[in-house]
C-alpha positions as CSV (number, residue, x, y, z in Angstrom):
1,X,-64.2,-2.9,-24.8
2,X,-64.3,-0.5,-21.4
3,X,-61.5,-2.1,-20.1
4,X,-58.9,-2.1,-23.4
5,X,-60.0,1.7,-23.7
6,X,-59.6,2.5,-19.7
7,X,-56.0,0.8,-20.3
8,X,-55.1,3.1,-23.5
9,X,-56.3,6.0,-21.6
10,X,-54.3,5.3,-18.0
11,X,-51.1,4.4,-20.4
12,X,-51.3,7.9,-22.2
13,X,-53.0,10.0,-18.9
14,X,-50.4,8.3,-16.6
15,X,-47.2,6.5,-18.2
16,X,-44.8,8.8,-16.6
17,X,-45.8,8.4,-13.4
18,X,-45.1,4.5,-13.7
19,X,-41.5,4.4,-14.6
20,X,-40.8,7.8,-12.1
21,X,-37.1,7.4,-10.4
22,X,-37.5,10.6,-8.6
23,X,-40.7,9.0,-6.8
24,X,-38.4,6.3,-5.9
25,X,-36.1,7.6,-4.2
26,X,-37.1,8.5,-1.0
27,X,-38.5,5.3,-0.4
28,X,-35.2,3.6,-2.0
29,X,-33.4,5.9,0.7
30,X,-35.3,4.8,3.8
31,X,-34.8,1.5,3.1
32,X,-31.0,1.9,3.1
33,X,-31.3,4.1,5.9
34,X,-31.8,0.9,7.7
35,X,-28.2,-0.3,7.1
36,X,-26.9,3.2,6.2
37,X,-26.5,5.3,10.1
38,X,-28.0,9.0,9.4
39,X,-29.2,8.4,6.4
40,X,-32.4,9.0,7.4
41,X,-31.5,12.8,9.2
42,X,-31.5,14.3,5.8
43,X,-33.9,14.9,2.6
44,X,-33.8,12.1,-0.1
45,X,-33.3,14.6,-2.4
46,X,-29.5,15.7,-0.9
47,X,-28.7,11.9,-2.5
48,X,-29.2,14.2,-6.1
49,X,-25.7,16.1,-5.6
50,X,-23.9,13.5,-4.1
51,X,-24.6,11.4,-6.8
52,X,-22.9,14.7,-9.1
53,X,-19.8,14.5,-6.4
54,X,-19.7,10.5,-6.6
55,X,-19.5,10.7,-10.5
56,X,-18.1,13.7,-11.6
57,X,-15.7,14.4,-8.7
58,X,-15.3,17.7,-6.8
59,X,-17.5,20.5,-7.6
60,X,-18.7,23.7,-6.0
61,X,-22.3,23.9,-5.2
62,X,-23.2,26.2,-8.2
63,X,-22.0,24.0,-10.7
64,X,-24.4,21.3,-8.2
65,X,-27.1,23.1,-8.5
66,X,-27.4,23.4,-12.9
67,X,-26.4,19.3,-13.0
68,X,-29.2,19.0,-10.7
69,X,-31.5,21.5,-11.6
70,X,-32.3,22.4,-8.1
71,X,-31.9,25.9,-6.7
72,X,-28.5,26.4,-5.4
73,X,-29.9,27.8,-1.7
74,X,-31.1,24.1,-1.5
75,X,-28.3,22.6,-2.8
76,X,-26.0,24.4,-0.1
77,X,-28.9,23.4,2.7
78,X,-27.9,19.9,1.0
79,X,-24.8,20.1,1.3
80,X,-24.3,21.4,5.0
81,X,-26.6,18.1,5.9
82,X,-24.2,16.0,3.7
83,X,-21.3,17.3,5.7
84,X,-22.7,17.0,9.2
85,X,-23.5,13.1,8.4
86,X,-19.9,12.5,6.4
87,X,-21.3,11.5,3.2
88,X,-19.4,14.7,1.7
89,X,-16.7,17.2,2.6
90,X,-15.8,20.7,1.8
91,X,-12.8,21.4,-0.1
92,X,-10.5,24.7,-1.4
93,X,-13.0,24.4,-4.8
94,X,-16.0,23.2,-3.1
95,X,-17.0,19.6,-2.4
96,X,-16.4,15.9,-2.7
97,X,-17.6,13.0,-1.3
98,X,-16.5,10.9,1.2
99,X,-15.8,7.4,1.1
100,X,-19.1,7.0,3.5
101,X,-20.7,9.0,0.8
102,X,-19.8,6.7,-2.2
103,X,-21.1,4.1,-0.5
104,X,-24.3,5.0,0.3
105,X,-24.9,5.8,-3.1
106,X,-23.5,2.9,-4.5
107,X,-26.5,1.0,-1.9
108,X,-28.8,3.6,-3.7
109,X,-27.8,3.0,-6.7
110,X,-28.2,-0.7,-6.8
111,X,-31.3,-0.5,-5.2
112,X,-32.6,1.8,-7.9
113,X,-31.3,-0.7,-10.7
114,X,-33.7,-3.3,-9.1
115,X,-36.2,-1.3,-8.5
116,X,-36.6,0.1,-12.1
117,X,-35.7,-3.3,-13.3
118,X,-39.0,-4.6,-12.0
119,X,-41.3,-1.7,-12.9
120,X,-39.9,-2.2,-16.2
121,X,-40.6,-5.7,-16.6
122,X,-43.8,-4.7,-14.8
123,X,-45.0,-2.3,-17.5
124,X,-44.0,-4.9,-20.2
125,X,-46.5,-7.4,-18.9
126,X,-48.8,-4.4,-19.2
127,X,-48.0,-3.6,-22.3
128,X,-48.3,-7.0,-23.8
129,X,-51.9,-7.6,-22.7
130,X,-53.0,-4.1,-24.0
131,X,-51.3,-5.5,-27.4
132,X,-53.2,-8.6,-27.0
133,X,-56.0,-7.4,-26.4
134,X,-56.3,-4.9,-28.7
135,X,-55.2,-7.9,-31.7
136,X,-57.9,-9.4,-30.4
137,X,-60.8,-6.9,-30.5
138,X,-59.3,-6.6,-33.7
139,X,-59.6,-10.3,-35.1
140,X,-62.8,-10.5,-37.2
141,X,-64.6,-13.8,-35.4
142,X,-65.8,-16.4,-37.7
């Protein structure tokens, strides 16, 4: 019974810090920073308005900063690091990426489908044995 109960309770204490992207990115970013060069001279977090640039195209850093919800004096520390390592480039209307820049996110990207792909299926498996546990305490014994 312990056990079924400590499972309810880490599920409804904790269950957003299973499935947590954000947590995953640095360590999805060092990993490319093997096979990525400079990569690794930067926060993980830049990756956050390049991945704006990437999708949405040019933008200035204040429109960055409310897609990203990051303070706009970090996302212009951002982007000066992204520009030194040409992963983006400034523009007459702000910023875009490069095509070193789309390509590292695109490596981040995939890596990120995996990744959540497995904690996915990994929290499914969870969640079945809570259910069947549960069905079970729940099945009168004859």
């Amino acid at each position: 019974m312990t056990n079924i109960l400590q499972g309810f309770a880490d599920l409804i204490c904790h269950g957003d810090a299973i499935l947590n992207p954000k947590k995953w990115l640095a360590e999805e970013v060092s990993h490319e920073a093997l096979n990525i060069p400079n990569l690794d001279e930067f926060s993980p977090q830049a990756i956050l308005p390049l991945a704006v640039l990437v999708a949405k195209g040019e933008c200035d850093a204040a429109r960055l900063a409310r897609a990203t919800n990051i303070d706009k004096s970090k996302v212009d520390g951002y982007l000066e690091a992204l520009c030194e390592f040409k992963f983006a480039e400034e523009t007459g209307n702000g910023y875009k990426s490069t095509q070193a820049g789309e390509k590292a996110f695109e490596a981040i990207g995939k890596r990120m489908v995996e990744r959540e792909r497995f904690e996915v299926k990994r929290r499914l498996q969870q969640l079945e044995a809570l259910r069947q546990h549960s069905n079970d305490r729940q099945t009168p014994k004859t």
